[in-house]
N, C-alpha and C positions, 0 to 999 in steps of 0.2 A: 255793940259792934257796928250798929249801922250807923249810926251817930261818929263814931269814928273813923268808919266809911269816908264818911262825906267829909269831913275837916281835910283827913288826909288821900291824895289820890298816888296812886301807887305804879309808877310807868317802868319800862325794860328799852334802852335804847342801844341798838348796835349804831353808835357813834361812825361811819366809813368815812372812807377816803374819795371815794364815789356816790356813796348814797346812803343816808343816812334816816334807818326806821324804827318806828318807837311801837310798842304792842303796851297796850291796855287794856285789862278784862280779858285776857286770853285773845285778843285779835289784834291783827298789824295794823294802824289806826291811822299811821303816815308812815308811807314812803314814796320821799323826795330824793334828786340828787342835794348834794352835798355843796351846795353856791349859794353865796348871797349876791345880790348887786346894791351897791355902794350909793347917794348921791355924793359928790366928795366934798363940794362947797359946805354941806351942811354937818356930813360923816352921818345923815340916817339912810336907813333900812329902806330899799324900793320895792324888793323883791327876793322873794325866799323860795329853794329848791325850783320845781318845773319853771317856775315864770323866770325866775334869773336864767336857768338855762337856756332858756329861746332867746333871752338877750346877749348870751356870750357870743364875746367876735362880732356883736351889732350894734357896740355901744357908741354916743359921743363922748367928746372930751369930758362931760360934770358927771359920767356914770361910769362906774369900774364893776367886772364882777371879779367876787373874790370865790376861792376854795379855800376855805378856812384849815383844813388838814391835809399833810403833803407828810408822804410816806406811812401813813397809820397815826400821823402824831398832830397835834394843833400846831400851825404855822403863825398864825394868824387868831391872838387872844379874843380879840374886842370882837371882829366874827363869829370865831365861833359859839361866843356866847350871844350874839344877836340873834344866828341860827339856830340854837339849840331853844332859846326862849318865841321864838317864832313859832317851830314847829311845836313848840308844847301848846300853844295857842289854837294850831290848827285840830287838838282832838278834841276840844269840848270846846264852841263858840262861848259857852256862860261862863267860862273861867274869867270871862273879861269884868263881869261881876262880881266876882268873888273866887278869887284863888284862895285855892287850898293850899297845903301845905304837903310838898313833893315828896317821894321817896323813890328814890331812882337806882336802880342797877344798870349797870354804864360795862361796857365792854372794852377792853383795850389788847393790841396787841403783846403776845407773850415779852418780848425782848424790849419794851417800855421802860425805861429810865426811873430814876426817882422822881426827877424831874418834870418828864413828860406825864407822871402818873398824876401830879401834883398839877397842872395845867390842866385835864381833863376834870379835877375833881371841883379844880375853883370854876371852872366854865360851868360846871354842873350847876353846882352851887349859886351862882350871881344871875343864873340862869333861873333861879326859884328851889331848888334842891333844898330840901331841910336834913335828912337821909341822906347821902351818897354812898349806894358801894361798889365796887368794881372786882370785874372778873377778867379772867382772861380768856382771847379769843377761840383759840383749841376749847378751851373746858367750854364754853359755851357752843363749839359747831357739833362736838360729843351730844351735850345734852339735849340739844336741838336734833341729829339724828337718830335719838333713839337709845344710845346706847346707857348700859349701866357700870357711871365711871365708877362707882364704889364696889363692883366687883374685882377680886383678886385675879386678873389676868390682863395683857397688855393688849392694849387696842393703838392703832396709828393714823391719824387725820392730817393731810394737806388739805388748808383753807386760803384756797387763791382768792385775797381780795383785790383794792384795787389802789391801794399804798403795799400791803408786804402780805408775801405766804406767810403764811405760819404752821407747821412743822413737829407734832408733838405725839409723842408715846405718854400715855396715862395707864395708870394702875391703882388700885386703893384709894381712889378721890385727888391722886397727885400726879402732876406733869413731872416723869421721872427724867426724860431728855426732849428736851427743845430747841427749834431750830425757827430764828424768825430771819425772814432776809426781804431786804427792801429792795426787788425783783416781784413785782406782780402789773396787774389788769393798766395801768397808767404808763407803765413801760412800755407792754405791749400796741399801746397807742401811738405811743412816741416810736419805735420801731417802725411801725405802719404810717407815721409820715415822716420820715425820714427816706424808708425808702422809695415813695413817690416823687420825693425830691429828687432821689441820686439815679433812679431809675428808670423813671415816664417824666421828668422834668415840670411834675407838677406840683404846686402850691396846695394843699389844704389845712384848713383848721381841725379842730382836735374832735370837733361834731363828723365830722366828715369819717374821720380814721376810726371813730367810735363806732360808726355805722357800719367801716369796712367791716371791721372787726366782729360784728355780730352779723354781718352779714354771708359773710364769706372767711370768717376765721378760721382757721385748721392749724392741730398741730404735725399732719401728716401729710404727705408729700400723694398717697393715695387713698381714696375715701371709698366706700361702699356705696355712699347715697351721698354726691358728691352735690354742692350748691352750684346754682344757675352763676356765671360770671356778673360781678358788681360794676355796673357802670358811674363810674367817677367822673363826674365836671368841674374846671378850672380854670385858672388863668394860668399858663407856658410861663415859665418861669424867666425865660430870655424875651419873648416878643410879646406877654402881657396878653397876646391872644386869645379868646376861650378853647378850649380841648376837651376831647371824650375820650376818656380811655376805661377798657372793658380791665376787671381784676379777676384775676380767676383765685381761687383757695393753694392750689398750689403754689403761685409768690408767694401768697400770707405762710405758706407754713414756712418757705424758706427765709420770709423775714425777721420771721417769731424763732428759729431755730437758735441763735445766740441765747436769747432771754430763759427760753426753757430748757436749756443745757446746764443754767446756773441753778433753775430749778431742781433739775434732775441730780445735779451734784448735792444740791440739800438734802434731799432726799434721802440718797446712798451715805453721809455724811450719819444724817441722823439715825439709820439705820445701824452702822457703824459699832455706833456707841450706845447701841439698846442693849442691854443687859439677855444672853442666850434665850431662857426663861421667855421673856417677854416677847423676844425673835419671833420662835418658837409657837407663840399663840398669834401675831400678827400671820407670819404664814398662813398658818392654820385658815382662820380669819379673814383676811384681806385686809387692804389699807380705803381710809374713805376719803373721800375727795368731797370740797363743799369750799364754797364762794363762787362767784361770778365768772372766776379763770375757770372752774369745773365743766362751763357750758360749751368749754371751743371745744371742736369738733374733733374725734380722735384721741386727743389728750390720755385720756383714760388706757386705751391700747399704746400711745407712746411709752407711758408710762411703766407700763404692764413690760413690754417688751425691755426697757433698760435694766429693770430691779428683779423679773420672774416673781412677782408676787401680783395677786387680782388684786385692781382697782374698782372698790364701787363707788358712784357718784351716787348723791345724798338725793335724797327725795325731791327736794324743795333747795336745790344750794345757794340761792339766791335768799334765802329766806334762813338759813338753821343755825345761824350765830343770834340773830335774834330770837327765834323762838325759844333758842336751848336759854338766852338772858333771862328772855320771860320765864322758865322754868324756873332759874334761880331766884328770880323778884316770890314767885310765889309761895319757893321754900327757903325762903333766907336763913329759918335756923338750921335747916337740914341740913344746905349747903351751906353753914358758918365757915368751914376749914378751906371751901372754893373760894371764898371770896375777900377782897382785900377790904 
């Protein structure tokens, strides 16, 4: 076994839209965003996750950064297999010695194509993959919070990432209704500069809106332990001038409020169509929240409030699609029927 150890190394990657982390040995061992940067004269690799990020929006003309996945899906092949073989790089410096031979469990969203499944499998693969299997995202934010999907009653998880929620009632080891929608964490950025544009006639990049965003994000128009106002700097959109303007939590909720109404209708949609039964023990239960959307502020009581059922946010939600992957990587026979 140990001899077989070492030939083969056995990784769990929640592949994001936003940031992409790999657990080996039971520990999260990278995580990066989700960017590569480009040289284009030559088409190699400059820079992978944190470093490509400080170069976005700072590049010359010979350097692009790219985000190899848009919406929960690969956009961009040759990326994001440059990315995925990169960061397998960054857990063991001695693989550069000698690679082994991968065995990867790979995460994807529920509402994934043939197609799209079949892009993630060959990026895996050319990536070093000897093994590929893939799950889906719900089953993995499940097994990551804890829960026991092979128990006979329904449990219900919204996992706001940062390509698409995903939306799922499970029972018996199966996703009985699903609900993926390309509305999460990336929208909500674009929202937040959008309405700096139409509304403080300010300029910012997508760094900028990210920070609003965890700085002063809300899904609620009133908070308990409300955040200090975000001061934003620019250039005026008409006279090119620098400007300062203070953002208080309350625009952000009213700018987020379009995006999470679409959410909120998934929600009640998939709800819907859950089998009484199943209703029935969610009630009971609560629904669980996990992904990155999970952290804006309020959310959980907006949510609470449109449906009447409690929302718990996930321990770690930034973390539980990965760990619940690694669960599956390290019972792959267990989880044979989870995983494609």
């Amino acid at each position: 076994m140990g001899l077989f150890s070492f030939l083969t190394q056995e990784i769990a990657i929640d592949l994001g839209t936003a940031n992409t982390i790999i657990i080996h040995n039971d520990k999260i061992v990278v995580d990066q965003p989700s960017i590569v940067a480009m040289d284009i004269p030559t088409g190699r690799v400059v820079a992978i996750g944190e470093k490509a990020q400080q170069m976005e929006g700072k590049t010359h003309e010979n350097i692009r950064t790219v985000r190899p996945l848009r919406d929960g899906v690969i956009a961009d092949f040759q990326a994001a297999e440059q990315m995925i073989r990169g960061m397998i790089k960054m857990i063991d410096k001695r693989t550069r010695m000698f690679s082994p031979a991968l065995r990867i469990v790979i995460c994807i969203p529920s509402g994934s194509t043939e197609v799209e499944m079949r892009a993630v499998r060959d990026s895996a693969e050319h990536a070093g993959g000897r093994e590929v299997f893939m799950i889906y995202e719900p089953m993995a934010a499940m097994l990551g919070i804890g829960i026991d999907v092979e128990a006979p009653e329904g449990n219900m998880v919204v996992d706001i990432g940062g390509g698409t929620t995903e939306i799922a009632v499970i029972s018996l080891g199966g996703i009985v209704v699903n609900h993926s929608i390309r509305i999460a964490g990336d929208d909500f950025t674009a929202d937040i500069r959008e309405y700096m544009r139409h509304q403080h006639n300010i300029k910012i990049g997508e760094r900028t809106a990210e920070l609003i965003k965890i700085q002063v994000g809300s899904a609620l128009p009133e908070l308990e332990n409300p955040p200090a106002d975000f001061i934003v700097r620019g250039p005026h959109q008409m006279t090119a001038l620098p400007v300062e303007i203070p953002v208080s939590y309350q625009e952000i909720a009213h700018c987020l409020d379009r995006s999470l109404s679409k959410v909120e209708a998934a929600i009640l949609s998939t709800l819907e169509q859950t089998p009484p039964e199943l209703y029935a023990d969610i009630y009971r239960k609560g629904i669980f929240l996990a992904g990155g959307g999970a952290l804006l502020r309020g959310l959980d009581k907006r949510l609470e409030e449109k449906t009447k059922i409690k929302f718990h946010i996930a321990e770690d939600p930034l973390h539980a699609v990965a760990r619940g992957t690694g669960i599956a990587l390290k019972n792959v026979d267990k989880f044979q029927f989870l995983i494609r």
